[in-house]
N, C-alpha and C positions, 0 to 999 in steps of 0.2 A: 504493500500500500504506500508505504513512505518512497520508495521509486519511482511510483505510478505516479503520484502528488507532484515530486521531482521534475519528473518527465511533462507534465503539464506546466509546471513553473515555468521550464527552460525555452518552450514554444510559445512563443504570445500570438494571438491575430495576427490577420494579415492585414486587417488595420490599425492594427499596436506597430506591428514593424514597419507600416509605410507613413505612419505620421511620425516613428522616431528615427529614418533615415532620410525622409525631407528637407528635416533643417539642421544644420549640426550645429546653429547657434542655440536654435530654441532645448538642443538634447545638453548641453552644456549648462543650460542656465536652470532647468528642473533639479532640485534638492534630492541630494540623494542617490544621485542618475549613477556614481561611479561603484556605490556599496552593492547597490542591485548588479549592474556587471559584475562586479566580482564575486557577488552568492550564489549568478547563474555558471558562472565560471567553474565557480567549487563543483558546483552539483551536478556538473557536466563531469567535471574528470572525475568525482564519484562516479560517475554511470560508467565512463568509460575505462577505471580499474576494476568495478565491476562485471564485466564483459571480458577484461583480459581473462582475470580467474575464472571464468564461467567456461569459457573457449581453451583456456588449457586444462584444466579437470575433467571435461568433456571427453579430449583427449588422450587422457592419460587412461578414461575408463574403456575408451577405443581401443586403445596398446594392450588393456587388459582382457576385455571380453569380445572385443569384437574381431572379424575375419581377416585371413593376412592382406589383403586389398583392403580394409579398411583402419587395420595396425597400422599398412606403409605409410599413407596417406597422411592417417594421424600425426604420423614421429614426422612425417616430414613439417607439417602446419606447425607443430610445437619448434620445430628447428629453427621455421621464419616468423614466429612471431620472437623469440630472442634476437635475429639477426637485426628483426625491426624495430624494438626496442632500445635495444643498444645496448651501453653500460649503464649500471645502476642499480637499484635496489629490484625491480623487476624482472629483469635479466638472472637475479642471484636469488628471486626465489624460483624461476622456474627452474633452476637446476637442483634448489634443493627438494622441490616439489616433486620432481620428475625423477631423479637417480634412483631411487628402489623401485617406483614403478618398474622403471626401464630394464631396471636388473631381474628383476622375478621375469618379466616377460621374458627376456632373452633366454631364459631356465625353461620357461615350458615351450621355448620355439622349437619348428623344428627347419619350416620354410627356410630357403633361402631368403627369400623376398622378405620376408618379416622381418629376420635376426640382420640382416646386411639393412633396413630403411632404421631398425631401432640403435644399431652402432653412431650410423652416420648423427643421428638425432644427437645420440649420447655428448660423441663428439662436438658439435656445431656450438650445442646449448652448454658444455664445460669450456669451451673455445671464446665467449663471450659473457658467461656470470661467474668462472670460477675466478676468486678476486684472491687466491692463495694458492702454493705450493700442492700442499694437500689433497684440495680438492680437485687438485689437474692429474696427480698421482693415484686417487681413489679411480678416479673414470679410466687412467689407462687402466688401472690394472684392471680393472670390470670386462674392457675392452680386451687387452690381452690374454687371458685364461679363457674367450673363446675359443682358442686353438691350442694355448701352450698352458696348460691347467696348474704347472708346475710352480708358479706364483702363488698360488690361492688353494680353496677344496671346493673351487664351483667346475669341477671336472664335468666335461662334457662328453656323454657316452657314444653319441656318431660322428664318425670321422666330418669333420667340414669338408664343403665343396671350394672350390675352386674361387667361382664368386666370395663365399664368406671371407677366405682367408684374405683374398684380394683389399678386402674392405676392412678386415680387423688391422689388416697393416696400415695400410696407408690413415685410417680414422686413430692407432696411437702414434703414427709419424704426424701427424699433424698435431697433433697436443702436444708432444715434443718438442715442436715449434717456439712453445709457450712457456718451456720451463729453462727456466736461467740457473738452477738448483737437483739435484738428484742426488735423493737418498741409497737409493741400492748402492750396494759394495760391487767391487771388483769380478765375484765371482759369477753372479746374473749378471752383469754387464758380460761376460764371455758367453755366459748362455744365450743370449740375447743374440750377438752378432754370428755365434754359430748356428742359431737354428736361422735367421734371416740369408746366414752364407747357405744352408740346405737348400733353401727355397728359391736360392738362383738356379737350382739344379732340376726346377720343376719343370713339366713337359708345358705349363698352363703359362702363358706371355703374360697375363695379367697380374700374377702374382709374382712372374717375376720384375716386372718393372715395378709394383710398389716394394717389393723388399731391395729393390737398388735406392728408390728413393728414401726410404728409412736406413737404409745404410750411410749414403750421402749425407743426411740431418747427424748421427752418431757422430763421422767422422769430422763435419763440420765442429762440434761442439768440442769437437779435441776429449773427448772423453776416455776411450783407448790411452790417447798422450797422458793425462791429467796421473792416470794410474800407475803408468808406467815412471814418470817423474817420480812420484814419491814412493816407489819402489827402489828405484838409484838413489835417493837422498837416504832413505833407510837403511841401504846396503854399504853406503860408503858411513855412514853414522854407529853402523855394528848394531845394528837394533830394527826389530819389528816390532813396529805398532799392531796391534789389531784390526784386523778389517785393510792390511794393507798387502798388494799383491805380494805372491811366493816367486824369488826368481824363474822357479818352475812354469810358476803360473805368464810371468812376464815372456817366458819365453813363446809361450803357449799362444799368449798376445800378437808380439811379432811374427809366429808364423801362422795365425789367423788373419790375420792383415795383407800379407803377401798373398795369402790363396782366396781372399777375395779381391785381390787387386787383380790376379789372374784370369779369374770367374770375367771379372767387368770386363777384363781386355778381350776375351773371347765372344763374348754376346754383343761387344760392340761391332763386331765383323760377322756374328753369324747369319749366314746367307739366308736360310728361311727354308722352310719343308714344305712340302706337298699341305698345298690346301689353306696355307697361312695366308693372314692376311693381312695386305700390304701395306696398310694405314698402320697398324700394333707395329709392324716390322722395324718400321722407320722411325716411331716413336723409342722403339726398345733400342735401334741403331745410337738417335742419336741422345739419347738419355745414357747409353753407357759410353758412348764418347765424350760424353763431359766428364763423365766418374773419371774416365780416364786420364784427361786433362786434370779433375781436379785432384786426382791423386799422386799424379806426377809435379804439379807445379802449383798447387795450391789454391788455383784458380776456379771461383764460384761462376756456373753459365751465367751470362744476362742474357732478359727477356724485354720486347715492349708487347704490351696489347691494348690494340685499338677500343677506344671509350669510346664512343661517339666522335667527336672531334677532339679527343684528346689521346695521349700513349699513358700506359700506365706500366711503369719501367721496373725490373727486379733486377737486383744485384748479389745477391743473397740465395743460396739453398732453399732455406726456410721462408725467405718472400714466397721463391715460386710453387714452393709443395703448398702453401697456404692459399695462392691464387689459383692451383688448379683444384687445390678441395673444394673451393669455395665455388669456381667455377660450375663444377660438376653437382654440385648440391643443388644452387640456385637455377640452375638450366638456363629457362628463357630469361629471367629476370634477373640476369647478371649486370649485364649494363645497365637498367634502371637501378639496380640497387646501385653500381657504383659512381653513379649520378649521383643521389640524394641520399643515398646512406652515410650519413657524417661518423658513424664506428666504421664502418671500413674506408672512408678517407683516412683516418688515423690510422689504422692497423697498416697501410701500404701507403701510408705518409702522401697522400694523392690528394688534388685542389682542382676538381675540373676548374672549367673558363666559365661557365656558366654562372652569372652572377646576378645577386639580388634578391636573393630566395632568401634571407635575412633581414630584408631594408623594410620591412611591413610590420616587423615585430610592435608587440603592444608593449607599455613598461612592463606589466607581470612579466610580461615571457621573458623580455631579456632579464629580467631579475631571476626568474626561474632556469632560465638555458644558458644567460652566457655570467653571469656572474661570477667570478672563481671563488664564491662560496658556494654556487647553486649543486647539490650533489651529482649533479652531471657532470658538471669539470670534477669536482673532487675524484672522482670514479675516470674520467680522464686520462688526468694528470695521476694515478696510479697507474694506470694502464699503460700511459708513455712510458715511467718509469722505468715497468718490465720491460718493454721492449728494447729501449735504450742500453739495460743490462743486459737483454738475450745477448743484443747485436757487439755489447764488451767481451762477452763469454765467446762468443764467436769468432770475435779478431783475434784472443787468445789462443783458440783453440787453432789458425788458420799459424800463429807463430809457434807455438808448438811442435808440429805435423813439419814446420820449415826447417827449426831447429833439429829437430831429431834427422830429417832427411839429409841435414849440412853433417851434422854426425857420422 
């Protein structure tokens, strides 16, 4: 009833609104005129936080009871309304709202189509509300132990397809993207790069090209190096730490490294089989000729892609595993999101040409949107934060991988 009341408050006549947009002196000089905008103000985005929780609840009981054409569907709408929300407090309840859903479903899936739309979802929506460490580490690993259970006890009893695996790689290589921090020790770090070196060895193109692009983000991060370093600083000190590699293990290192340097150089020249096909070919061609470039001489590919009338440039790994997740998520509505989506102008540092779409603002709004108290920046300016540290961890990790190769 009190929304219903609402809802009639917020619409006046169509002769209330044509004698208050007539004059905008006479709307100025009535008493009152600015408290009333602003109670209809309130009780508009009352309705319209109402509707957000209404539509992802909705959702969520989709993922849980309803059919895998109507799960996909769901995890997808849940994926874009985070994307369109942005940062904020919104953003950071649908991920907490949404990860146990997501996780029981993924337990009783068995579709392909369901467990690979509920990943992505997982992904997209920790991609955009997770505001911590933690909570980017909880989603992989949810993500992860769809195929490699050995992280967790949510062991999964039929082997994944193809598709799946496809998709659980590249949705925790793209969270990866996002963590400037990792907890695991040395020893699942080797697990990790050795089960992603198997999966170079698969007959399926798809999987192998995400587990080269999750390779590529690892070694960009200099993570291998990081360990190896304080393995030689222990060893020349007479002393081991805990949780710090065994030379055994260091060597184990270096020659997991070399045999997936090998792996890359091989699939970057492999010719193609009977029946393959020739768009994946060329993609897997030239996706392992950078690995190979970037393993030999440290060098991250660049990319541009056409916006409308604008390029939107990557220099970086993790730019471009981020723009083709993102890509591929959004489909048709890639370029309008990154038109007017102001989080992913930040997250790829992007400013189309198009300008003005700010110049209308009312005072509320800019008090609410652009103020650097307004919790939109706040959430912001966190968010730059991390990135600015991924992108430190990243130079690090690129003089690392230099250093060791002058070695």
């Amino acid at each position: 009833s009190h929304r219903k009341n609402a809802q009639m408050d917020l619409f006046d006549s169509d002769d209330d609104t044509s004698s208050v947009s007539s004059s905008s002196t006479m709307q100025s000089e009535r008493p009152g005129t600015d408290e009333v905008q602003v109670h209809k103000d309130a009780r508009l985005d009352e309705s319209l936080d109402a509707l957000f929780a209404t539509l992802l609840h909705q959702c969520l009981h989709c993922t849980k009871k309803g059919s895998t054409k109507e799960t996909s569907l769901a995890s997808h709408v849940i994926g874009l309304l985070s994307l369109t929300v942005g940062l904020g407090d919104q953003a950071q309840e649908v991920l907490e709202e949404s990860v146990t859903p997501l996780s029981q479903a993924l337990k009783s899936g068995r579709e392909a189509l369901k467990i690979t739309s509920i990943l992505e979802c997982l992904a997209v929506i920790t991609f955009v509300g997770g505001t911590n460490a933690e909570q980017t580490e909880r989603s992989m690993q949810i993500i992860w132990q769809m195929i490699h259970p050995k992280l967790g006890s949510n062991v999964v009893a039929t082997k994944p397809s193809p598709a799946v695996i496809t998709t659980v790689v590249s949705s925790w290589a793209f969270l990866l993207t996002t963590v400037n921090r990792w907890t695991l020790g040395p020893k699942i770090w080797l697990e990790i790069v050795t089960y992603l070196s198997s999966l170079l060895e698969k007959d399926d193109r798809s999987v192998r090209i995400a587990a080269g692009e999750a390779l590529a983000i690892i070694f960009e991060l200099g993570t291998l190096e990081k360990f190896a370093a304080e393995a030689k600083g222990s060893a020349a000190n007479g002393s081991m730490k805990e949780g710090t590699v065994s030379p055994e293990a260091l060597i184990n290192m270096h020659g997991l490294k070399s045999k997936v340097t090998n792996q890359v150089r091989d699939l970057s020249a492999e010719a193609g089989g009977k029946g393959s096909a020739k768009k994946d070919l060329n993609t897997q061609r030239n996706l392992f000729r950078d690995l190979v470039e970037f393993f030999e001489g440290g060098y991250a590919p660049e990319t541009s892609t056409k916006v409308g009338g604008d390029l939107l440039h990557t220099t970086t790994w993790y730019q471009m595993i981020q723009l083709n997740f993102l890509k591929h998520f959004l489909g048709g509505g890639f370029i309008k999101h990154m038109q007017e989506n102001e989080f992913l102008h930040d997250v790829f540092s992007f400013t189309p040409k198009k300008s003005g779409r700010g110049s209308a603002m009312s005072t509320d709004e800019k008090r609410l949107f652009k103020s650097p108290n307004s919790a939109l920046n706040k959430a912001r300016t966190q968010f730059l934060n991390r990135q600015r540290m991924l992108a430190k961890n990243m130079n690090v990790g690129h003089y690392a991988a230099t250093v060791e190769n002058e070695g």
